[in-house]
Kinemage of the C-alpha trace (Angstrom):
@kinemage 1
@onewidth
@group {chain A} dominant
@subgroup {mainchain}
@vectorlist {calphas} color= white
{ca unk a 1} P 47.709 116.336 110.222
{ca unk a 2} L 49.200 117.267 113.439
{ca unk a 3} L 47.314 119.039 116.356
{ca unk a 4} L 47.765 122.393 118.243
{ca unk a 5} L 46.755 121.856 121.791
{ca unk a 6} L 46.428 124.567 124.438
{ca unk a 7} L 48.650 124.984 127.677
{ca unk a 8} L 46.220 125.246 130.358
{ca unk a 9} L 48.489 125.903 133.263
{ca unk a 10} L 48.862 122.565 134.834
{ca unk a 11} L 52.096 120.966 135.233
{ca unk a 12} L 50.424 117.674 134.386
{ca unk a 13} L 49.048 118.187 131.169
{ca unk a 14} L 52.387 117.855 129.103
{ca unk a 15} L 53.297 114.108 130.998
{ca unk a 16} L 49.897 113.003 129.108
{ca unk a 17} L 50.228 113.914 125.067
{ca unk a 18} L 51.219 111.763 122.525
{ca unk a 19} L 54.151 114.192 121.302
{ca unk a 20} L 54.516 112.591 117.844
{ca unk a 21} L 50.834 113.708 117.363
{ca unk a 22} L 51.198 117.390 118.378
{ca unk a 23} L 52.845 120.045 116.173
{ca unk a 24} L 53.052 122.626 119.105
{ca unk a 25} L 51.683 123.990 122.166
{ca unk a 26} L 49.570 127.329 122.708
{ca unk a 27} L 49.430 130.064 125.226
{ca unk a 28} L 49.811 133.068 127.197
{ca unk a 29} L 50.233 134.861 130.518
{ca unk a 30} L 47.363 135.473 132.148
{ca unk a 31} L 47.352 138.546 131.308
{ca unk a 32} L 49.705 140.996 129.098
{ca unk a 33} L 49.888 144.154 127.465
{ca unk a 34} L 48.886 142.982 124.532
{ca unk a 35} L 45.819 140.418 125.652
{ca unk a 36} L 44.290 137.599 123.443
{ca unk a 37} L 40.951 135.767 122.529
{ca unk a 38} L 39.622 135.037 126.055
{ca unk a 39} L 39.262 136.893 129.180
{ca unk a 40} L 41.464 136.736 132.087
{ca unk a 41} L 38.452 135.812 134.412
{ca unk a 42} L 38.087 132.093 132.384
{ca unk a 43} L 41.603 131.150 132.735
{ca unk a 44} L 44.308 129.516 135.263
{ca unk a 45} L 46.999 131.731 136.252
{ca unk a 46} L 50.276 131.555 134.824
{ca unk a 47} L 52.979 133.213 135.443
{ca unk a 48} L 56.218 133.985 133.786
{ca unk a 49} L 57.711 131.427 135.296
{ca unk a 50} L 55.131 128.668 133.721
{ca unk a 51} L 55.320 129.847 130.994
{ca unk a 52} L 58.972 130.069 130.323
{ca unk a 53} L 59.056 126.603 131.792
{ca unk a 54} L 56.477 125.195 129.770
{ca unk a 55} L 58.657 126.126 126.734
{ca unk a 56} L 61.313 124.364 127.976
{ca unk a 57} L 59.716 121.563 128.330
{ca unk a 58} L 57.966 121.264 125.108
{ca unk a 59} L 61.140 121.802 123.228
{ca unk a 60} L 62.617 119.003 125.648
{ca unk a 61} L 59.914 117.276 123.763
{ca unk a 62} L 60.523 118.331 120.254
{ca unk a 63} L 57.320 120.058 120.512
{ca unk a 64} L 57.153 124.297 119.420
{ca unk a 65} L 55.429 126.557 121.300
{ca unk a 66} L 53.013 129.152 120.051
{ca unk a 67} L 52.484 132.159 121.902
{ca unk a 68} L 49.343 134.237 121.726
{ca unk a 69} L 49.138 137.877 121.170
{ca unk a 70} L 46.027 137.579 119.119
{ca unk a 71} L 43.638 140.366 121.121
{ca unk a 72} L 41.769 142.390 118.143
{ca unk a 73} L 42.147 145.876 119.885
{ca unk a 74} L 44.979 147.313 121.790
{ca unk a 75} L 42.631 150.763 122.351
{ca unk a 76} L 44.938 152.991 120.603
{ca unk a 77} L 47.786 152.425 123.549
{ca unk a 78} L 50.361 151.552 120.481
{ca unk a 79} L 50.674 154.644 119.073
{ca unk a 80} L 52.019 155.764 122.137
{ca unk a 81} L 55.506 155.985 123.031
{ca unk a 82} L 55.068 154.147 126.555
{ca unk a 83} L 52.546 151.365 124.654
{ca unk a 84} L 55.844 150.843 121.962
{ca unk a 85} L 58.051 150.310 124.800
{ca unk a 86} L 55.807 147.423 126.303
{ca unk a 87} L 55.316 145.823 123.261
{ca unk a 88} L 58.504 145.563 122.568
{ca unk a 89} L 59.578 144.659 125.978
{ca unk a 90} L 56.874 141.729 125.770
{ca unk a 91} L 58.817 140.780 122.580
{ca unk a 92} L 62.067 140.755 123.921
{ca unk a 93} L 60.936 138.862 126.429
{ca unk a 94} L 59.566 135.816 124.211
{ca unk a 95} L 62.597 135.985 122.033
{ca unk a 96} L 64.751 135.142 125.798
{ca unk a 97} L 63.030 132.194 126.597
{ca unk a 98} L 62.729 130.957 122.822
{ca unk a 99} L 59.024 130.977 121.774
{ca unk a 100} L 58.988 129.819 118.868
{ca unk a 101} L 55.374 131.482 117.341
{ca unk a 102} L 53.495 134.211 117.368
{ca unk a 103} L 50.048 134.243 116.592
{ca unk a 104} L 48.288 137.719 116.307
{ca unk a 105} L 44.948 139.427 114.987
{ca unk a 106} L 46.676 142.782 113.808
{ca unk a 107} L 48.397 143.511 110.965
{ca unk a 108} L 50.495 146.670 112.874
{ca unk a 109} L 51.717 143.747 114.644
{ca unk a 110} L 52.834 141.067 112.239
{ca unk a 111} L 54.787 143.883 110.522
{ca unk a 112} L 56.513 144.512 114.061
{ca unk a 113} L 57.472 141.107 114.414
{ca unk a 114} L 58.436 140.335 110.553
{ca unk a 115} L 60.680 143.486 110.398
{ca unk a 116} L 62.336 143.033 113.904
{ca unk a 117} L 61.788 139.688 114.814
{ca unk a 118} L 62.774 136.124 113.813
{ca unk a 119} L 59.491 134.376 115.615
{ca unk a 120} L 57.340 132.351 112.920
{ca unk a 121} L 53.952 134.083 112.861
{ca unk a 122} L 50.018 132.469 112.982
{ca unk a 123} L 47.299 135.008 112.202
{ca unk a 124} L 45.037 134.330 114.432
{ca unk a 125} L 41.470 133.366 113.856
{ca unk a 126} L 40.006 136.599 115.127
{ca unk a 127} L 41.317 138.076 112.005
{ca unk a 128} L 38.743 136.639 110.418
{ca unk a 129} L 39.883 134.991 107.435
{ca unk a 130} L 37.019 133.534 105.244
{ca unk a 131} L 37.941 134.538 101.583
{ca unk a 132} L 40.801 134.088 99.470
{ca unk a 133} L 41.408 137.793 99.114
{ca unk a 134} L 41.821 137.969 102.879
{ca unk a 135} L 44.320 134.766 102.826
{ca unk a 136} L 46.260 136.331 100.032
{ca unk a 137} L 46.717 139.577 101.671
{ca unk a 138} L 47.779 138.005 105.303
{ca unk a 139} L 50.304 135.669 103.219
{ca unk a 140} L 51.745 139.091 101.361
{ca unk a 141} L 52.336 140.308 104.839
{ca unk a 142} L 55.046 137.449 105.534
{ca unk a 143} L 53.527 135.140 108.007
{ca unk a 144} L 53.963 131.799 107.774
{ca unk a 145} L 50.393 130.407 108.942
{ca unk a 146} L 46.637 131.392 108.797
{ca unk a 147} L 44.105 130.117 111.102
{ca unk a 148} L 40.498 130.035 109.309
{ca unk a 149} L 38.036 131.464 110.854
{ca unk a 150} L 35.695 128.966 111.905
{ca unk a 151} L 32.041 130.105 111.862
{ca unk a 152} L 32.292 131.039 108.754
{ca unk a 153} L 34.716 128.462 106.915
{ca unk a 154} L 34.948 125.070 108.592
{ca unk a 155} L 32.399 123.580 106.316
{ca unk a 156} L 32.613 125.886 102.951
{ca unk a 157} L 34.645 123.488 101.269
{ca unk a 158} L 34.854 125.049 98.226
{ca unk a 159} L 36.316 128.009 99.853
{ca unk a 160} L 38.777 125.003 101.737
{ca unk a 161} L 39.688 123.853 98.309
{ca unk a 162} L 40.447 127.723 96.938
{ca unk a 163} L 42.390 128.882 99.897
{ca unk a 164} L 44.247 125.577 100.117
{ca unk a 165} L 45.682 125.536 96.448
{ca unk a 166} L 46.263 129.682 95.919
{ca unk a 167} L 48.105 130.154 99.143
{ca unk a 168} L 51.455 128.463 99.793
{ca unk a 169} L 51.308 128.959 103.980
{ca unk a 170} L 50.273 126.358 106.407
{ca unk a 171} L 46.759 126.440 106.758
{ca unk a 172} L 44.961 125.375 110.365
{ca unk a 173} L 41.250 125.253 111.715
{ca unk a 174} L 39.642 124.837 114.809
{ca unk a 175} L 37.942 121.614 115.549
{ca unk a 176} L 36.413 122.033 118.931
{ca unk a 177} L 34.626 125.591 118.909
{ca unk a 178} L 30.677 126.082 119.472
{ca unk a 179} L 29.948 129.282 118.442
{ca unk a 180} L 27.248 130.380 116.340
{ca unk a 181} L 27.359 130.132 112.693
{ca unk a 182} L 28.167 133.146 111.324
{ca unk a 183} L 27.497 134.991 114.567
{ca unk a 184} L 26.925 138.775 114.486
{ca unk a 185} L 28.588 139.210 117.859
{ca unk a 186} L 31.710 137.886 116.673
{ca unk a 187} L 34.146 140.423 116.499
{ca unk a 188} L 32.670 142.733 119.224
{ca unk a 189} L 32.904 139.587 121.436
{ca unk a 190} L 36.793 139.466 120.409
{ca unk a 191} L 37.152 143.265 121.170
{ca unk a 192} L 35.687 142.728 124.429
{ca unk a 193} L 37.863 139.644 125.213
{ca unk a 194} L 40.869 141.576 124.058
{ca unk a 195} L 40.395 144.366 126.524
{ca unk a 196} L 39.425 141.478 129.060
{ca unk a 197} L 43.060 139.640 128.664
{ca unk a 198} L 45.184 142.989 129.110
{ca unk a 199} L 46.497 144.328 132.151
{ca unk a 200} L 43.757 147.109 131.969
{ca unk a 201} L 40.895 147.612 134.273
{ca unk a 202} L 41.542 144.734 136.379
{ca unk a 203} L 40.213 142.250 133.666
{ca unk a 204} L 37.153 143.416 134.014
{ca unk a 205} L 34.329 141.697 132.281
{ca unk a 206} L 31.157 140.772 131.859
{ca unk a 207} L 30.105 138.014 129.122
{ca unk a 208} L 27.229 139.911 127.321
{ca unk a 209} L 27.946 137.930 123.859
{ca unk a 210} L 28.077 134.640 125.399
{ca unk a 211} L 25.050 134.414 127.558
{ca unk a 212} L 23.117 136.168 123.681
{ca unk a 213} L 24.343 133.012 122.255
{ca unk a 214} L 23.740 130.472 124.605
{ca unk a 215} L 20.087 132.093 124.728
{ca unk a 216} L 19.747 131.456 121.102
{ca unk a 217} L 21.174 127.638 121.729
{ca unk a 218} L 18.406 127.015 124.377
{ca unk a 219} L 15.214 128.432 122.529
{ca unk a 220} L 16.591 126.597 119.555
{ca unk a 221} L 18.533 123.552 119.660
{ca unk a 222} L 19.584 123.463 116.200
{ca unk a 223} L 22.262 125.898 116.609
{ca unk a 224} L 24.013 123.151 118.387
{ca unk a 225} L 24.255 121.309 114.877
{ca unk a 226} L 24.642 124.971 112.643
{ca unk a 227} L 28.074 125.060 114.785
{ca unk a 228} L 31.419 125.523 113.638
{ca unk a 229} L 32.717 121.917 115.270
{ca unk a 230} L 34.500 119.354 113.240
{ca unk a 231} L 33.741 115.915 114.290
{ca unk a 232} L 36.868 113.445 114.940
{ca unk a 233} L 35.841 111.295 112.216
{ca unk a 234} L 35.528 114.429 109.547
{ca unk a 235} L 38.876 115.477 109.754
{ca unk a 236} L 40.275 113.440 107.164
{ca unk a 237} L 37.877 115.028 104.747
{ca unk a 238} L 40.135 118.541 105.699
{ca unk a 239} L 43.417 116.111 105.424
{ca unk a 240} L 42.429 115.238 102.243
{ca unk a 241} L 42.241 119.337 101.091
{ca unk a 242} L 45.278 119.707 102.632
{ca unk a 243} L 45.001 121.377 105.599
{ca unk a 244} L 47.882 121.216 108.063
{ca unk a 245} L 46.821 121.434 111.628
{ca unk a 246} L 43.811 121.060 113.798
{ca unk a 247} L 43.455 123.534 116.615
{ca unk a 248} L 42.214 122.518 119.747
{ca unk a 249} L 40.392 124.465 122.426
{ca unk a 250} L 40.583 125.846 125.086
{ca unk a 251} L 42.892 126.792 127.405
{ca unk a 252} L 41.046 127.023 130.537
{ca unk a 253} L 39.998 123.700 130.422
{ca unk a 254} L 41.507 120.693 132.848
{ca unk a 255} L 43.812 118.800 131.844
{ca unk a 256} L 41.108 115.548 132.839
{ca unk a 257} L 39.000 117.820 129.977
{ca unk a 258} L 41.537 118.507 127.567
{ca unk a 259} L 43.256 114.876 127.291
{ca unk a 260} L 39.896 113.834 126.352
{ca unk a 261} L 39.575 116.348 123.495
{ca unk a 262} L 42.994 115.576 122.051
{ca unk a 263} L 42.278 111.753 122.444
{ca unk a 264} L 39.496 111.802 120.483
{ca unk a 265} L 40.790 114.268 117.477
{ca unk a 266} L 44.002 111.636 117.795
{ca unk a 267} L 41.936 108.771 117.157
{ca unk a 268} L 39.742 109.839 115.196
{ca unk a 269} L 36.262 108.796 117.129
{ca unk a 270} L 34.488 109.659 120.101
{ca unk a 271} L 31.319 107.965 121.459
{ca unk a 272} L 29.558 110.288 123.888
{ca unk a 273} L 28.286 113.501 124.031
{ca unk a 274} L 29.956 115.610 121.000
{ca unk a 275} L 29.416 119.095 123.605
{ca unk a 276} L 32.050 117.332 126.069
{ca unk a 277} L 34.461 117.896 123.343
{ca unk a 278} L 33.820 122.133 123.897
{ca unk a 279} L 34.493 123.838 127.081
{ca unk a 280} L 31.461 124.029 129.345
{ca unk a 281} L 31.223 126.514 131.494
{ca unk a 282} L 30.877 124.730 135.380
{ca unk a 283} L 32.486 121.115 134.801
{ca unk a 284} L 35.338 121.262 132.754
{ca unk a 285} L 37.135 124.665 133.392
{ca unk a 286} L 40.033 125.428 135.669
{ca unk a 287} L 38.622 128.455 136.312
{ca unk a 288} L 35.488 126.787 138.296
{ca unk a 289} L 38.012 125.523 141.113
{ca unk a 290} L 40.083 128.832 141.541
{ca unk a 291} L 37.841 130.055 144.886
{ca unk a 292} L 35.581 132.844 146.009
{ca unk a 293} L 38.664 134.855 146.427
{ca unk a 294} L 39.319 134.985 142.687
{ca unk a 295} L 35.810 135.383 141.888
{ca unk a 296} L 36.380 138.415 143.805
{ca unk a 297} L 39.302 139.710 142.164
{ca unk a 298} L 37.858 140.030 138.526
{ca unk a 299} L 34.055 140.478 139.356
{ca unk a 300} L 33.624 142.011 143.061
{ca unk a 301} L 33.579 145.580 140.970
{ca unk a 302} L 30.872 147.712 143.550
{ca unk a 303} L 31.559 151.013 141.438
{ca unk a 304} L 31.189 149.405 137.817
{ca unk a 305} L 28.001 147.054 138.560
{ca unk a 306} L 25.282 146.600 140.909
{ca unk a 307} L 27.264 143.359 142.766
{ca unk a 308} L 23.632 142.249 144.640
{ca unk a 309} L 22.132 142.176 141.565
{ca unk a 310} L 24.698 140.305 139.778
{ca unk a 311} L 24.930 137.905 142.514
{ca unk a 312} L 21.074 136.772 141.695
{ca unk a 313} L 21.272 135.625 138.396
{ca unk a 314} L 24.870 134.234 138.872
{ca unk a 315} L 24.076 130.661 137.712
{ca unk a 316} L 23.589 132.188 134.078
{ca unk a 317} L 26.863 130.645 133.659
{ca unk a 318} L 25.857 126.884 134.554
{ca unk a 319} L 25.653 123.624 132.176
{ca unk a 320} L 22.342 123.351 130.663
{ca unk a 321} L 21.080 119.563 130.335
{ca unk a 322} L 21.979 118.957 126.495
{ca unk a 323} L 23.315 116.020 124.813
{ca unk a 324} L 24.326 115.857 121.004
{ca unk a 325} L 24.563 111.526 120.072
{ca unk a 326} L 27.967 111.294 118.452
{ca unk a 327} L 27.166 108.347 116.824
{ca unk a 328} L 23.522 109.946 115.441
{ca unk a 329} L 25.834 112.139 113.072
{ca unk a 330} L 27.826 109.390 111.502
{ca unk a 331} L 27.713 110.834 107.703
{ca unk a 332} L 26.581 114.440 108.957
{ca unk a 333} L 29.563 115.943 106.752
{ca unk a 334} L 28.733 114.721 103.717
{ca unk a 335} L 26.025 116.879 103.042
{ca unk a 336} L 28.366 119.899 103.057
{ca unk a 337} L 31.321 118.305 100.937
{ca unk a 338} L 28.724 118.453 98.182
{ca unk a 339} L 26.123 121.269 98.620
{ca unk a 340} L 27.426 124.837 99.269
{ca unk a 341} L 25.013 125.964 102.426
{ca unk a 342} L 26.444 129.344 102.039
{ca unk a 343} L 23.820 130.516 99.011
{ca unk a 344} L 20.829 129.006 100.941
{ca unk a 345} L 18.599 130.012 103.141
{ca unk a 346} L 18.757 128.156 106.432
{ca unk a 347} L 14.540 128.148 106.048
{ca unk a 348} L 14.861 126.848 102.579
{ca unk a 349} L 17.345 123.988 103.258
{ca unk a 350} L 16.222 122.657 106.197
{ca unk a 351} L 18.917 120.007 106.621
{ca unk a 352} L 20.261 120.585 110.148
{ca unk a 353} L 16.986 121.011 111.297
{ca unk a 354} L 16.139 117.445 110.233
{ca unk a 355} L 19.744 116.072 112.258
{ca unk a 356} L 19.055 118.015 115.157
{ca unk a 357} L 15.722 116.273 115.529
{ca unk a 358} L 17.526 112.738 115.781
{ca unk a 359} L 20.616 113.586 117.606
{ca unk a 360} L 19.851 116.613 120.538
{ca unk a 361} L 18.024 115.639 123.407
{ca unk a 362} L 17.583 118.287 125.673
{ca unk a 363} L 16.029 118.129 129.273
{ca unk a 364} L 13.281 120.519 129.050
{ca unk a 365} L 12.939 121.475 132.856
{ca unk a 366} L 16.721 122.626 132.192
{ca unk a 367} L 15.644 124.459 129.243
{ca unk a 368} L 12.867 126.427 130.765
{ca unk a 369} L 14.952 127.675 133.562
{ca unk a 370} L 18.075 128.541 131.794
{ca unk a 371} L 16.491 130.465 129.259
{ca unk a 372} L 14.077 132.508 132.055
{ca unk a 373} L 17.894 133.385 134.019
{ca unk a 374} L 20.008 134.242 130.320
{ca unk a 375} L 16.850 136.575 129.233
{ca unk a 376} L 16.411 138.016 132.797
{ca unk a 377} L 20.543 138.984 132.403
{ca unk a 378} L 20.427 140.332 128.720
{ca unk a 379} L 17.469 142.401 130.417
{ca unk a 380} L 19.202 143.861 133.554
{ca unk a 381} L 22.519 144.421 130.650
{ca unk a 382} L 19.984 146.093 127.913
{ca unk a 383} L 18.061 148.561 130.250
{ca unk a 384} L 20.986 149.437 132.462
{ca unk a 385} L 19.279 148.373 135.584
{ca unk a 386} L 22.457 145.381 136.427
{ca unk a 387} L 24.576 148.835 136.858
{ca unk a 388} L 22.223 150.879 139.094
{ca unk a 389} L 21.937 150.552 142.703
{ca unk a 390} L 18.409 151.833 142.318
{ca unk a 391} L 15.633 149.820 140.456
{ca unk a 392} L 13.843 150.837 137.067
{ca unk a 393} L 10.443 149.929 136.797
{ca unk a 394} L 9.777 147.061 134.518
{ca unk a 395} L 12.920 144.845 134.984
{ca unk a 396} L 13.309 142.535 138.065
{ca unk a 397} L 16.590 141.072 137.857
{ca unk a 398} L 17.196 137.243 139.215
{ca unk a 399} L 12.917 137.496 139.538
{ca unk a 400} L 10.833 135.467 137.211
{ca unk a 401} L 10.323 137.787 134.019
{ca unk a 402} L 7.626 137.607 131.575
């Protein structure tokens, strides 16, 4: 079972894989027409040139490259005559310096590329594949890979098993993601990424569904354990079924970060913190050493957003002190390959409760001040006050709240 690893903009990252281990590499401009799964604000730049280099040099490897054009929402621009053109023009471009992938989230746009194309095509994760039906139907439109979603599928293993032996396409999941299980915010979050990753509104974006989530995280640890990660040591168990490839995320992460992630998923093990295998938001993201002047360019928005107010509660985007023991959830899987957790109640079954008790520590003074700065945020975003230059009675953002 081979791994899909992301491109992350550094020229380094590709002297430091094992290339017999990796299937292909994954990426994107910085930006596009078309946009993606995360926001422009969260990721190196990377130009044209990088990127036709970098697929150079993973061929020169053996390696393919996957290029992502996976945003959820193209706000109605393709059925215009000037958003055909620059789809198209993005096309041609990928077919000139040999991509050999494309993953996407629309159907409009798998057609596009099946009818007038010869790239393989990955549906993307954000379409949200977690039944058989929805497998079937991607696999009737031609492509020639499905990416699971994750929150909802990494550990229904019955619905593994079903997927695996009806549909005749690769099959791929993603190992390394954190988000809630079965979050509601899901696809709006996508939506808003999309938009976030096109060459619209400057990238403009604010990350309403991740500081909700990372609330919920920090009042109550066992969401680190609900998860949709898949431990090094569990991924023969999705081997075994017969998946085909292990995604790997994420692409603003260093290369330091990211040779770490795919050294563990290569050998299987890692003893440590599980949460240094996910991108954090202040210590292992490119993005964190790219200056005040970039800052600027995606958030200094005085006519969108109040920018003082934003500026106070600014460290709602720092680590919290959490650590999940590895080693504590030797035989964590094994609970799911025989009990379906999907027709329970998390209240009645009470299992990752009793895991998170023995393997999340987290520091308490951390906790206490993280979650006063995420609700004072969701606050200021909820009443509107963030956006206003003048203040509403009953919200004090970047104050201590109630």
């Amino acid at each position: 079972m081979k791994l899909s690893i992301p491109f992350n903009g550094q020229p380094d990252l590709l002297e430091k894989i094992d290339k017999e281990k990796v299937a292909e590499i994954y990426g994107k401009l910085t930006n596009d027409f078309i946009g993606g799964g995360r926001p422009s604000s969260t990721n190196p730049y990377i130009s044209i040139n990088k990127i036709a280099a970098c697929v150079k040099e993973t061929h020169r490897l053996g390696i393919e490259f996957n290029y992502l054009l996976n945003a959820s929402c193209l706000g109605n621009r393709e059925w215009t005559r000037s958003g055909q053109k620059k789809i198209r023009k993005l096309l041609d471009w990928l077919t000139k310096i040999e991509v050999d992938t494309i993953t996407v989230a629309s159907p409009y746009l798998a057609k596009i590329i099946k009818k007038c194309y010869s790239f393989k095509i990955t549906t993307s994760a954000i379409a949200q594949i977690n039944s058989l039906k929805r497998a079937k139907m991607w696999e009737e439109l031609g492509v020639d890979e499905i990416v699971l979603c994750d929150i909802g599928s990494n550990r229904n293993f019955p619905l593994l098993r079903i997927i695996r032996k009806e549909v005749k396409c690769r099959i791929k999941v993603i190992a390394n993601e954190d988000c809630l299980f079965h979050c509601l915010r899901y696809f709006y979050h996508a939506n808003v990424t999309a938009h976030a990753s096109q060459n619209v509104l400057g990238n403009y974006y604010i990350n309403y569904c991740r500081v909700s989530c990372r609330l919920r995280r920090i009042l109550e640890p066992v969401n680190f354990i609900r998860a949709a990660w898949i431990r090094p040591e569990d991924t023969h168990y999705y081997k075994a079924i017969g998946v085909d490839r292990l995604k790997l995320i994420d692409r603003g992460m260093t290369t330091e970060a990211l040779i770490r992630v795919i050294k563990a998923y290569q050998d299987c093990r890692y003893d440590g913190n599980l949460l240094d295998l996910s991108p954090k938001p202040s210590t292992n993201l490119v993005g964190k050493n790219t200056g005040f002047i970039n800052k600027l360019r995606y958030f200094f928005r005085p006519f969108y957003i109040n920018i003082f107010k934003l500026y106070k509660i600014r460290n709602v985007t720092d680590d919290f002190d959490v650590y999940i023991d590895n080693r504590a959830l030797d035989g964590f899987i094994e609970f799911f390959l025989k009990d379906n957790c999907e027709l329970k109640s998390c209240g009645e079954c009470g299992y990752c409760e009793d895991v998170a008790r023995r393997s999340v520590r987290i520091n308490l003074a951390s906790q206490k001040r993280m979650s006063q700065l995420h609700r004072d945020f969701l606050a200021g975003m909820v009443s509107g006050d963030i956006f206003s230059y003048k203040s509403k009675k009953g919200v004090n953002i970047g104050k201590k709240g109630k």
